[in-house]
C-alpha positions in Angstrom: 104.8 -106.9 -36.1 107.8 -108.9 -37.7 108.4 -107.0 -41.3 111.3 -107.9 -43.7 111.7 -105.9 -46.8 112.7 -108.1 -49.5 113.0 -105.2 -52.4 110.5 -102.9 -53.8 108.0 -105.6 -54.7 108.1 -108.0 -51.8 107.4 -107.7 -48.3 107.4 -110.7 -45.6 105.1 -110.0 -42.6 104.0 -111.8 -40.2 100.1 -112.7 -40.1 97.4 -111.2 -38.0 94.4 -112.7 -36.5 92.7 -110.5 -38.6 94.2 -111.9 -41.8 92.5 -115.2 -41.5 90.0 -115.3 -44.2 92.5 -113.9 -46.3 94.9 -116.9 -45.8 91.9 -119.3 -46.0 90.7 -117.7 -49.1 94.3 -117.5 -50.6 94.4 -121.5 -50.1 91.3 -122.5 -50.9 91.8 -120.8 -54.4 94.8 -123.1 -54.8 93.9 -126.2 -53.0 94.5 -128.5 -56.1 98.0 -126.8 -56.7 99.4 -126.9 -53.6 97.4 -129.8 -52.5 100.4 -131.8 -54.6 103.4 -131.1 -52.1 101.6 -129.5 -49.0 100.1 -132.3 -46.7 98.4 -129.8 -44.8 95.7 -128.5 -47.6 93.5 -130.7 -46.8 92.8 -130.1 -42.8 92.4 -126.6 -43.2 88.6 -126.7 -44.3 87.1 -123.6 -42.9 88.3 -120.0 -42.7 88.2 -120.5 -38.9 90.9 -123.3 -38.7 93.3 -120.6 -39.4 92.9 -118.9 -36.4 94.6 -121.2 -34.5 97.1 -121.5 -36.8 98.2 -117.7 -36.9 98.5 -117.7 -32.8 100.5 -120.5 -33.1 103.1 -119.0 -36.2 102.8 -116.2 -33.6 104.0 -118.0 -30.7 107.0 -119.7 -32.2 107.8 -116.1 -33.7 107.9 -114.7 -30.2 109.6 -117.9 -28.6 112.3 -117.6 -31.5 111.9 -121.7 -32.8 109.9 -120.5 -36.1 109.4 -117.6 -38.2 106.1 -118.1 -40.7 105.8 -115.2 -42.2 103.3 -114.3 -45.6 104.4 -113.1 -48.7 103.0 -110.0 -50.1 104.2 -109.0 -53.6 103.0 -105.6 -54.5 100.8 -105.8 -51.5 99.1 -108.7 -52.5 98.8 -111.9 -50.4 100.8 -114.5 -52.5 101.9 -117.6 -49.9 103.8 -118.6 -47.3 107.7 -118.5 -46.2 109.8 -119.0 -43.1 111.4 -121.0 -40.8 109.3 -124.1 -39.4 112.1 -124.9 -37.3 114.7 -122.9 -35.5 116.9 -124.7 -33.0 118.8 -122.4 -31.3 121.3 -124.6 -29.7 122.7 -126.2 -32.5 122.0 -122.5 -34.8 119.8 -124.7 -37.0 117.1 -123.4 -39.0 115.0 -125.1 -41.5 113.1 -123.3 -44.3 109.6 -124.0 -46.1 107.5 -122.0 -48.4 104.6 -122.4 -50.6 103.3 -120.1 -53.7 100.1 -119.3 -54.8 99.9 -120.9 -58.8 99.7 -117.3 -60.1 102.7 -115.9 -58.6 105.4 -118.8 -59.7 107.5 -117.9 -62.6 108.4 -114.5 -61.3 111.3 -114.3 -58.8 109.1 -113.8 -55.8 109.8 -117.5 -54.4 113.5 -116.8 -55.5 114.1 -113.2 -54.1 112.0 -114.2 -50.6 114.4 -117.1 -49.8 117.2 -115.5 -50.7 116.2 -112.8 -48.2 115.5 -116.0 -45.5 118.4 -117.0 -46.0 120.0 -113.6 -45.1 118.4 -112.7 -42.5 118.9 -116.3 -41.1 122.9 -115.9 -41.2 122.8 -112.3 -40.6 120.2 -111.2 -38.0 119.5 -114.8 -36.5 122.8 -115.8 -36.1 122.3 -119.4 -38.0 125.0 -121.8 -38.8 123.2 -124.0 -40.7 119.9 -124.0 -43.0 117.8 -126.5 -44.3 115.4 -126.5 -47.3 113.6 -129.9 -47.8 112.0 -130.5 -50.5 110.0 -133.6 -52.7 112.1 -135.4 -54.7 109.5 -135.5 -57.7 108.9 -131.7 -56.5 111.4 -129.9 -59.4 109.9 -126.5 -59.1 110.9 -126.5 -55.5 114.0 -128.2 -55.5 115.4 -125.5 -58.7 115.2 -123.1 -55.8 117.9 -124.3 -53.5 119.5 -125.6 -56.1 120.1 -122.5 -57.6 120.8 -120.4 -54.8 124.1 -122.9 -54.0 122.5 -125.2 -51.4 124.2 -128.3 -51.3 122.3 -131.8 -51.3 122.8 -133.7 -48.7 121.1 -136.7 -49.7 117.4 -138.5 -49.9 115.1 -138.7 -46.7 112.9 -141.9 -47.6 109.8 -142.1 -46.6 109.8 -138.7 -44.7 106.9 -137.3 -45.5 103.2 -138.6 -45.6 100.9 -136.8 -47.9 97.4 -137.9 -47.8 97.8 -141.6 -49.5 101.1 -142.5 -49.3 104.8 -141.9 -47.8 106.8 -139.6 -50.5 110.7 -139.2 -50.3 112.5 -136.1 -49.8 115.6 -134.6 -50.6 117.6 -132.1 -47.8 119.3 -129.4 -49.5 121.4 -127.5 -46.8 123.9 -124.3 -46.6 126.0 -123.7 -44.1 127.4 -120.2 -43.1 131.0 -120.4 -43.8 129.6 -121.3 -47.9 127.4 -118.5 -48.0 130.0 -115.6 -47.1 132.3 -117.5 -49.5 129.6 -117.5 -51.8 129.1 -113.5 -51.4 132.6 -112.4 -51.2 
């Protein structure tokens, strides 16, 4: 099972069949909160959608083009991070995450991403990653934005959530700015 140790609080694992209910449970108790941002809330209706869903995260874990792994601060189930998309060829990866609306406000979003993005340059051997986030989403964006990402510019349209089309801003780092960044 894929494991990444953020620090003493956070883990990243990947999800087991076994873990479906939790997930299910985890997002039903925050459908209205993430149900803003996340256009997927709504399809996942039953505890037994996410069964499917965890083969697939584990098939693109094994195939190396995603890595969607759960959070778990202080062994708690608290959301989602990884990368959606891994394109080996051009060493591309692009990075989402969600939070439960208890667990915002203390570093756990922060210190998991910053791990990502790590283990993305470090271990995966990335080049380039993505974070894209909502343009009227300012909780997400603060993350890249603090953690030096550099905006690339406004996706119109790119996104369909529910309703209407929202528009999205791509935040990006590349490796070369990180190991500047760290040295």
């Amino acid at each position: 099972m894929m494991i990444i140790k953020v620090d003493e609080e956070i883990e990243l694992r990947a999800v087991q069949q076994k873990d479906y209910k939790m997930v299910y449970d985890t997002v039903d108790q925050n459908r209205s909160h993430l149900r803003r941002w996340l256009p997927w809330v709504d399809y996942m209706k039953r505890a037994d959608d996410y069964i499917e869903i965890i083969e697939a995260w584990q098939e693109i874990i094994d195939n190396g083009t995603g890595l969607q792994l759960g959070i778990f601060y202080r062994g708690e189930f608290m959301g989602m991070c990884g990368y959606n998309e891994i394109v080996s060829l051009s060493s591309r990866g692009q990075i989402g995450y969600w939070l439960t609306k208890n667990a915002q406000g203390r570093g756990i979003a922060s210190r998991s991403i910053s791990r990502l993005v790590s283990y993305g340059f470090d271990t995966l051997k990335l080049n380039r990653i993505e974070i894209i986030c909502g343009v009227h989403n300012y909780r997400s964006r603060a993350l890249p934005e603090a953690m030096g990402f550099v905006e690339e510019g406004v996706l119109a349209d790119y996104e369909f959530l529910y309703d209407h089309f929202h528009d999205c801003i791509m935040y990006r780092q590349l490796k070369k700015e990180y190991e500047e960044a760290r040295f």
